[in-house]
Backbone as a ProteinNet text record, in pm:
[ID]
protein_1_A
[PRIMARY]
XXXXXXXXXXXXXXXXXXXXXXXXXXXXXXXXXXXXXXXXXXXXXXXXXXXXXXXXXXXXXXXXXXXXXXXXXXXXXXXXXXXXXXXXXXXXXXXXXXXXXXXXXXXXXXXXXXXXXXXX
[TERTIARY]
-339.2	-203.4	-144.5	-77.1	14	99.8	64.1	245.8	361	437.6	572.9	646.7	659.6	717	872.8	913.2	1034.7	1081.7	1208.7	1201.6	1230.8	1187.7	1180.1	1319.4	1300.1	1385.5	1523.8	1445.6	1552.6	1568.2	1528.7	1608.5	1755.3	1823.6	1990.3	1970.8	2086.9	2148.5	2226.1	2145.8	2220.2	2123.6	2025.7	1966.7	1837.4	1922.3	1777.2	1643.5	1687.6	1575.2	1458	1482.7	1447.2	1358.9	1427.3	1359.1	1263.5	1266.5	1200.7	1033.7	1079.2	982.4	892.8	917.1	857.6	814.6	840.1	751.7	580.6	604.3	503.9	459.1	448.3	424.5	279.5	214.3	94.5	7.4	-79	-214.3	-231.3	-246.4	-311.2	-280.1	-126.9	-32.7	-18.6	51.2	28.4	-83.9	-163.8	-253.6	-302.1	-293.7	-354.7	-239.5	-103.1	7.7	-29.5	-113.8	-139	-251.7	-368	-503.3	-446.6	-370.6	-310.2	-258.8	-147.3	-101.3	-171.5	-295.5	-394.6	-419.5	-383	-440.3	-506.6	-515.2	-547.4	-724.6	-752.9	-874.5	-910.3	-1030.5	-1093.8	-1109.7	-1080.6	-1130.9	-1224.2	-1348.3	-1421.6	-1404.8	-1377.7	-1305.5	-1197	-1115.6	-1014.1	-1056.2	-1199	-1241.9	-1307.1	-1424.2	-1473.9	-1378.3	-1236.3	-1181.5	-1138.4	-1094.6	-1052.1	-1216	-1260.9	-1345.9	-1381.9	-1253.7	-1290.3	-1192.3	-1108.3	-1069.7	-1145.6	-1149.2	-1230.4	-1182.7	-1286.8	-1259.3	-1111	-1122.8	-1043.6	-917.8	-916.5	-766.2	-725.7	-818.8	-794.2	-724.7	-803.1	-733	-612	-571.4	-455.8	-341.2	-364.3	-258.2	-236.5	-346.6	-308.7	-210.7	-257.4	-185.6	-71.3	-31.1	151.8	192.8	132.3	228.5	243	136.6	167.6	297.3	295.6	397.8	523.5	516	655.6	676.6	628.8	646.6	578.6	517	436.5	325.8	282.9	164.7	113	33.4	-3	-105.5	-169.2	-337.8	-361.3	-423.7	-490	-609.7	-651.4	-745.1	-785.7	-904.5	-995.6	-1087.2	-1075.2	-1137.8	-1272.7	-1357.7	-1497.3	-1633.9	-1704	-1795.8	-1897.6	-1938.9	-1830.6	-1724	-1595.4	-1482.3	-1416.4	-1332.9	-1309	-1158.7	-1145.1	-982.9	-950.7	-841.4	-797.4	-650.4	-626.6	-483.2	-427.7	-294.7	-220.1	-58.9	-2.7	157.5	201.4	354.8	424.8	507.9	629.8	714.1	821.1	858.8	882.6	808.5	677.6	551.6	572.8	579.9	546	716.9	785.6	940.9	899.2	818	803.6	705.1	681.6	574	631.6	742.9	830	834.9	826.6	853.4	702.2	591.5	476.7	421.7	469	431.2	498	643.9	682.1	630.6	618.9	509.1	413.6	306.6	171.4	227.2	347.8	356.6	422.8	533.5	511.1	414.1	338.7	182.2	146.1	89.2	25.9	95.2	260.2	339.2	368.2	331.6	375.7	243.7	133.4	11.6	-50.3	-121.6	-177	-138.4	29.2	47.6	64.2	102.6	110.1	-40.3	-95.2	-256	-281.1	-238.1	-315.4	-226.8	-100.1	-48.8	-129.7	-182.4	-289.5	-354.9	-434	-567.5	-511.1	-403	-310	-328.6	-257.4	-217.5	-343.7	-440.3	-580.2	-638.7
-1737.5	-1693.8	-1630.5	-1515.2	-1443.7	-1552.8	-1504.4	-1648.9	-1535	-1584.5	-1584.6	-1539.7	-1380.1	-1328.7	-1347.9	-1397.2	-1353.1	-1241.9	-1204.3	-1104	-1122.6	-1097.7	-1104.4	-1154.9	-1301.4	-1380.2	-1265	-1182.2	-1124.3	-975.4	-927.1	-833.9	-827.3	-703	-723	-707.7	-794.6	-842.5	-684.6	-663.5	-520	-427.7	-445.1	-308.4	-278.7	-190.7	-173.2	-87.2	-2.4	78.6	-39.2	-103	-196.3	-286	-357.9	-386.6	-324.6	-214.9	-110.3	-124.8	-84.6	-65.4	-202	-310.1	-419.3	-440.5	-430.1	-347.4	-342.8	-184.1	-148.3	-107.1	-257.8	-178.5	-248	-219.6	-266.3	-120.8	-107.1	-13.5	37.2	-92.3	4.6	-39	-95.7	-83	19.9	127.5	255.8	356.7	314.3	382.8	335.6	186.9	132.9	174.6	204.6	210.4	388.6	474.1	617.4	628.3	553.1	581.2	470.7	415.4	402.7	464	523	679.2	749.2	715.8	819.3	759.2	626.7	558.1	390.8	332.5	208	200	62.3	70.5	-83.9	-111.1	-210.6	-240.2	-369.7	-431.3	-274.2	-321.1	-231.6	-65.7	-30.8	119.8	122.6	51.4	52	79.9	-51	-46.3	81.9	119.7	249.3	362.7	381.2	481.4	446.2	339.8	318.3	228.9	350.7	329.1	219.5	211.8	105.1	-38.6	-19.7	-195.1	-266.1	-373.5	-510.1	-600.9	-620.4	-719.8	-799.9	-886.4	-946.9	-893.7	-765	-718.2	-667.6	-592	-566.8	-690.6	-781.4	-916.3	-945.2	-963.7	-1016.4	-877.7	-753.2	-640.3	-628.3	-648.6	-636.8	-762.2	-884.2	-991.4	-991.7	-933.1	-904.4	-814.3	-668.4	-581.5	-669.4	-736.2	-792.7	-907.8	-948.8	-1037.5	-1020.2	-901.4	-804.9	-712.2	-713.5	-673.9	-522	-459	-321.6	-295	-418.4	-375.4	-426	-474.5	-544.5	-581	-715	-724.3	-809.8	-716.5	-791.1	-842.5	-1001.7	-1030.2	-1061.2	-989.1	-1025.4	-1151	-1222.7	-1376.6	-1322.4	-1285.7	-1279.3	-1300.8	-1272.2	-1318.1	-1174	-1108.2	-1178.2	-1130.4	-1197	-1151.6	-1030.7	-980.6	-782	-845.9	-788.2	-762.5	-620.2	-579	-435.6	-426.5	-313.6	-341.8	-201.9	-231.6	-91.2	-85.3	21.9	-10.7	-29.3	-97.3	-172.8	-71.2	-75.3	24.6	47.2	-106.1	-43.5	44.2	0.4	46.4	190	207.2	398.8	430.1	364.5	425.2	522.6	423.6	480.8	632.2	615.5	777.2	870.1	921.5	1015.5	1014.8	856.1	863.4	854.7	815.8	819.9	1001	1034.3	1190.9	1289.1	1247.8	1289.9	1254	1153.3	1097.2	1154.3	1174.1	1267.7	1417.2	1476.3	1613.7	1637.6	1552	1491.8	1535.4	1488.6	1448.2	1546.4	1609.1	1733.8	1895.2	1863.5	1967.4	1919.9	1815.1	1752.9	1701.3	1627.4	1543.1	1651.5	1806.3	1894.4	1872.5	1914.1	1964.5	1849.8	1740.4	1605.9	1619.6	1616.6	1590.8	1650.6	1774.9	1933	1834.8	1842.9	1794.1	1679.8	1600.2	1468.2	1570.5	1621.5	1651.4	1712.6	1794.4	1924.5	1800.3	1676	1576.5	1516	1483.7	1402.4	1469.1
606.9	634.5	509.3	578.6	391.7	348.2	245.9	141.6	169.4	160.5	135.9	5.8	27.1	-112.9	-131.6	-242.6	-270	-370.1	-362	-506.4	-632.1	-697.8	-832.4	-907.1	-981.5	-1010.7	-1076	-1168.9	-1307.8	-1175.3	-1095.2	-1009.6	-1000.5	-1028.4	-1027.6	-884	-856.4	-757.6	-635.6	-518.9	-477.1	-529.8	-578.7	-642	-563.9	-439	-339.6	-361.8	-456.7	-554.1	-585.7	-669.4	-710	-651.4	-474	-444.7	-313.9	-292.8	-215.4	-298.3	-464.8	-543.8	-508.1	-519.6	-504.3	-396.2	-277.3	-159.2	-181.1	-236.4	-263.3	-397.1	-490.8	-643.4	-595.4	-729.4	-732.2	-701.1	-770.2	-767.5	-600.1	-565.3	-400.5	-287.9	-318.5	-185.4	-143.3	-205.3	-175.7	-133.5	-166.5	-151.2	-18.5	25.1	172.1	261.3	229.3	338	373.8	247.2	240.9	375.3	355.3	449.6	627	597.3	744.8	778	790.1	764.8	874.8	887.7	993.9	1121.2	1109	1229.2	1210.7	1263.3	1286.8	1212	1104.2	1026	1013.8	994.4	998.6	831.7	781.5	633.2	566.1	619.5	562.4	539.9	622.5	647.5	567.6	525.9	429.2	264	312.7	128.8	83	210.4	187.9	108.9	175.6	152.6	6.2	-12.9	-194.5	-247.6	-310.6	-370.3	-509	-573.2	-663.2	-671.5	-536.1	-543.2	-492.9	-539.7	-494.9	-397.7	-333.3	-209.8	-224.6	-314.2	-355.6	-384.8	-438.1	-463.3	-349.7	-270.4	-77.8	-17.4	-52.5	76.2	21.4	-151.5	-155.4	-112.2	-144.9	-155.4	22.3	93.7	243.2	358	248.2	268.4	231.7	114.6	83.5	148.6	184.6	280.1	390.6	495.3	582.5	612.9	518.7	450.5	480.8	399.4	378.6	505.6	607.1	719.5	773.5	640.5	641.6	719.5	762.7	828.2	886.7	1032.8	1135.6	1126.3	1123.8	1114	1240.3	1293.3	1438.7	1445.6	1486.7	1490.9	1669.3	1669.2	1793.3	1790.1	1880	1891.3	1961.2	1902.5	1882.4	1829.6	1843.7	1731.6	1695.8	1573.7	1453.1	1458.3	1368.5	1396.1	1323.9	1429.5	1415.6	1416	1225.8	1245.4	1155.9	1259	1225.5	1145.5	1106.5	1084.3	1061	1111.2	1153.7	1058.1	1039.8	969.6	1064.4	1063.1	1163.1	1138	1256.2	1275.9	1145.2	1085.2	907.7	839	821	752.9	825.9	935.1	931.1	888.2	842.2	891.4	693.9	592.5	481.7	461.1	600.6	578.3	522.5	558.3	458.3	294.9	287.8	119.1	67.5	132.7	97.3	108.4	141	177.2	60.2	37.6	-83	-216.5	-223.6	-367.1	-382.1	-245.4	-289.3	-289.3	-222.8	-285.3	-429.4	-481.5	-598.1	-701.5	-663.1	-707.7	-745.8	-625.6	-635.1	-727.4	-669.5	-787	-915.5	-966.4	-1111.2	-1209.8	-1141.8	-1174.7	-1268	-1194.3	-1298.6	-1422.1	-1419.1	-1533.6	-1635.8	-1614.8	-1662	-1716.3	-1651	-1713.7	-1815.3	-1809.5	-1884.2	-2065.3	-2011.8	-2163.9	-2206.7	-2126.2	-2206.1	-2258.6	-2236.6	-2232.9	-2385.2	-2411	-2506.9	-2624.3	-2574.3	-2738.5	-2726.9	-2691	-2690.9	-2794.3
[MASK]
++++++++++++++++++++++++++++++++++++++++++++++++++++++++++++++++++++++++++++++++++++++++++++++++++++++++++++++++++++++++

């Protein structure tokens, strides 16, 4: 079963920025709320697509969106057992802001880089 998040003790009080961010911080919340985005995926199909998190950081980061209400994990009573998981109608309500971040991305990331690469 997911635990039970609360928000962050030192969070000001009213500061929904803040806790939106806490949502989805972490490495590859975003990135798992990104590849649902397409459609309904199985554990494995999830990990495939993010190539270097670990099992372990999959189960706990999918267990806090679920938590937090982002995302649906359905289990089928079978053998062996098939569980899927989908964003919940919160979870897609963020597609907009997940869509802006990767265009974001894509108009800002180059050039961000090019200057590493300039002071390296």
């Amino acid at each position: 079963m997911a635990r039970i998040r609360h928000p962050k003790p030192n969070a000001s009080p009213g500061c929904r920025v803040e806790r939106v961010l806490d949502l989805i911080d972490g490495k590859w919340k975003g990135v798992i709320l990104y590849q649902l985005m397409t459609g309904t995926l199985r554990f494995n199909e999830i990990r495939r697509k993010m190539n270097n998190v670990t099992q372990r950081m999959l189960t706990n980061q999918l267990r806090e969106l679920e938590a937090d209400g982002l995302i649906v994990r359905k289990v089928y009573a079978q053998v062996p057992p098939k569980v899927e998981y989908s964003l919940s109608e919160r979870g897609r309500s963020l597609e907009p802001v997940i869509n802006s971040l990767k265009a974001w991305g894509e108009a800002h990331l180059p050039a961000l880089e090019s200057d590493q690469d300039v002071a390296a």
